[in-house]
C-alpha positions in Angstrom: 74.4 -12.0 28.3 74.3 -8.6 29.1 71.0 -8.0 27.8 69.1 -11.1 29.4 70.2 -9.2 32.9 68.5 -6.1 31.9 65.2 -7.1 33.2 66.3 -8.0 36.7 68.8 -4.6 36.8 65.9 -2.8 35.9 63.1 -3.9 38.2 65.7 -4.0 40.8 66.4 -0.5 40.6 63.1 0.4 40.3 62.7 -1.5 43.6 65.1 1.3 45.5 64.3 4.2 44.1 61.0 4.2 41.8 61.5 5.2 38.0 65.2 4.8 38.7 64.7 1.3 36.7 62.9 3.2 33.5 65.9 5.5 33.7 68.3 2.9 33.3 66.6 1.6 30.2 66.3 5.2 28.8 62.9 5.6 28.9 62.9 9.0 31.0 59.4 10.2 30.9 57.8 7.0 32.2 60.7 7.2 35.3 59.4 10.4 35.7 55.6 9.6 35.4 56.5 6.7 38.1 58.8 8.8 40.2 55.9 11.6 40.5 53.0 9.0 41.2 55.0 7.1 44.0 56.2 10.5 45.9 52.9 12.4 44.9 50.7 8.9 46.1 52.9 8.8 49.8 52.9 12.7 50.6 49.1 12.8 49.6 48.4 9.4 51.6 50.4 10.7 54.4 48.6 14.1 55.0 45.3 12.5 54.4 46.3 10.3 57.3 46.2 11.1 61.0 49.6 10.6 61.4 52.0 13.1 63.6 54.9 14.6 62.5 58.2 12.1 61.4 61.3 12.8 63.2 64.1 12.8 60.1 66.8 12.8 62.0 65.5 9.5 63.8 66.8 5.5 62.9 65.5 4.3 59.6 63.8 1.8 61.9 62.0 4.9 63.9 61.0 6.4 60.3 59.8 2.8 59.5 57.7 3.0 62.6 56.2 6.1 62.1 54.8 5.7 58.5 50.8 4.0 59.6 50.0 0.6 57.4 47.2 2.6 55.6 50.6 4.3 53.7 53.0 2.0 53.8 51.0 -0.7 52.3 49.9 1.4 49.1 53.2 2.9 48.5 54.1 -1.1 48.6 51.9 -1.5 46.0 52.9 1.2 43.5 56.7 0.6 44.8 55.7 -2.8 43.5 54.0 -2.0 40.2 56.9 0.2 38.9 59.3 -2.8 39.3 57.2 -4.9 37.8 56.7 -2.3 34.9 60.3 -1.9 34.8 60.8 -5.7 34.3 58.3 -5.8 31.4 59.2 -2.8 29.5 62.9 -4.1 29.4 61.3 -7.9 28.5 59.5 -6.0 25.7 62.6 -4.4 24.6 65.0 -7.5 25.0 62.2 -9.9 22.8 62.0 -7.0 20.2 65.8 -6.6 19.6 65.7 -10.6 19.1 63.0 -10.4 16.6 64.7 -7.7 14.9 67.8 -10.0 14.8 66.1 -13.2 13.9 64.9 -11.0 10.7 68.1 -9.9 9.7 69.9 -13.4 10.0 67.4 -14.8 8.0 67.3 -12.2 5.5 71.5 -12.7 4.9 71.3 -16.4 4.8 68.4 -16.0 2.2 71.3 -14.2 -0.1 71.5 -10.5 1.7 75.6 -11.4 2.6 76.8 -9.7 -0.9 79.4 -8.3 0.9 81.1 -10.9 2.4 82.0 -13.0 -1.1 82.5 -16.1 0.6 78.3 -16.6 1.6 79.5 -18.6 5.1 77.3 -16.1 7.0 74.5 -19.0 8.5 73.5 -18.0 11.5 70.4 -19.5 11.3 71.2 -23.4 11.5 71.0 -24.8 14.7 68.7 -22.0 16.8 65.2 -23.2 18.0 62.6 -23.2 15.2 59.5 -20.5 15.0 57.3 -20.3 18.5 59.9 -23.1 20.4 59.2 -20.4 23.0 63.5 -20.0 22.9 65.8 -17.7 22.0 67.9 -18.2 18.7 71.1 -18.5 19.4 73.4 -16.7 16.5 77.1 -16.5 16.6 79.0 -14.7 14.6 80.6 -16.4 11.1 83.0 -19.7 11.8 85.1 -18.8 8.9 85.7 -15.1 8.7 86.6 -14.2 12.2 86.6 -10.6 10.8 83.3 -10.6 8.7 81.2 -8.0 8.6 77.5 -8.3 9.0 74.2 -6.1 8.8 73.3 -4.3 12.0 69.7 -5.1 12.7 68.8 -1.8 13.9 70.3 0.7 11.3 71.0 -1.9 8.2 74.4 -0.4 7.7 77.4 -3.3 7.9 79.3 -3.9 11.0 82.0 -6.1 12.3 80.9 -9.6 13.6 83.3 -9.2 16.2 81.8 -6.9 18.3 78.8 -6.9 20.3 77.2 -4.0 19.4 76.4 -1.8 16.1 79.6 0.4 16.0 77.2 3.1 13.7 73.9 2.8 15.8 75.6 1.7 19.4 72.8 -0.6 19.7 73.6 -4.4 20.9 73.9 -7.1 18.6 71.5 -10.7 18.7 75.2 -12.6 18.4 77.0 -10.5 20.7 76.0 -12.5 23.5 75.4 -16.0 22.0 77.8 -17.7 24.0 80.2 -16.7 26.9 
């Protein structure tokens, strides 16, 4: 669940305050790249315009007011185009942890589950066949509430229970299957 809300947190954020979205999903540089271009884009815009002086201390309304179209609307656009970079970069990052996923429940119902004893780690049944466009849905093991199963990121075992890696911190495909 939490994950699937990452792409709307994001480009939300990024909608307020620009590279504040890319922050949020870690990636620092390119809120910084985004946070420079926006604030570099208005302040040149601004002075290449034949605008007067804004009063600060004025209502946001008068501040509005004062910026001309020929800035507003570009900001607008780059404003825009970071949230929208935002949305995809956290899409991106969302579709690869469930590939990675997909490739590690496969691999333990194929015969990686040597740890468990019992084999009833088949997370695979019932999800949506290759290219159905869907997400798999994996839930942890029926039968061994406390089993422990390979971490898709780091490969080391982890409890099923939980809905993240407890060794790498990164979320788990079945730790939001169902809620």
């Amino acid at each position: 669940m939490r994950r699937r809300l990452r792409a709307p947190i994001a480009a939300l954020l990024a909608t307020f305050v620009p590279g504040l979205g890319h922050a949020f999903l870690g990636r620092f540089r390119r809120a910084i790249v985004w946070h420079v271009t926006v604030l570099g884009g208005a302040a040149a815009l601004y002075s290449l315009s034949d605008a007067g002086p804004i009063d600060p201390s004025g209502s946001i309304g008068d501040v509005a007011a004062a910026v001309p179209p020929g800035v507003a609307l570009p900001i607008s656009v780059l404003v825009g185009l970071s949230a929208v970079d935002a949305y995809l970069v956290a899409r991106a990052e969302t579709t690869e942890a469930d590939r990675a996923g997909e490739t590690a429940v496969r691999r333990q119902a194929a015969g990686g589950n040597e740890g468990d004893g019992d084999g009833s780690v088949d997370r695979g049944a019932g999800g949506p066949p290759d290219g159905a466009g869907g997400r798999a849905t994996t839930a942890a093991p029926a039968g061994n509430a406390s089993a422990a199963v390979e971490c898709p990121h780091c490969g080391r075992e982890t409890d099923a229970d939980l809905d993240f890696c407890q060794w790498c911190t990164e979320p788990v495909p079945w730790g939001d299957g169902e809620e």
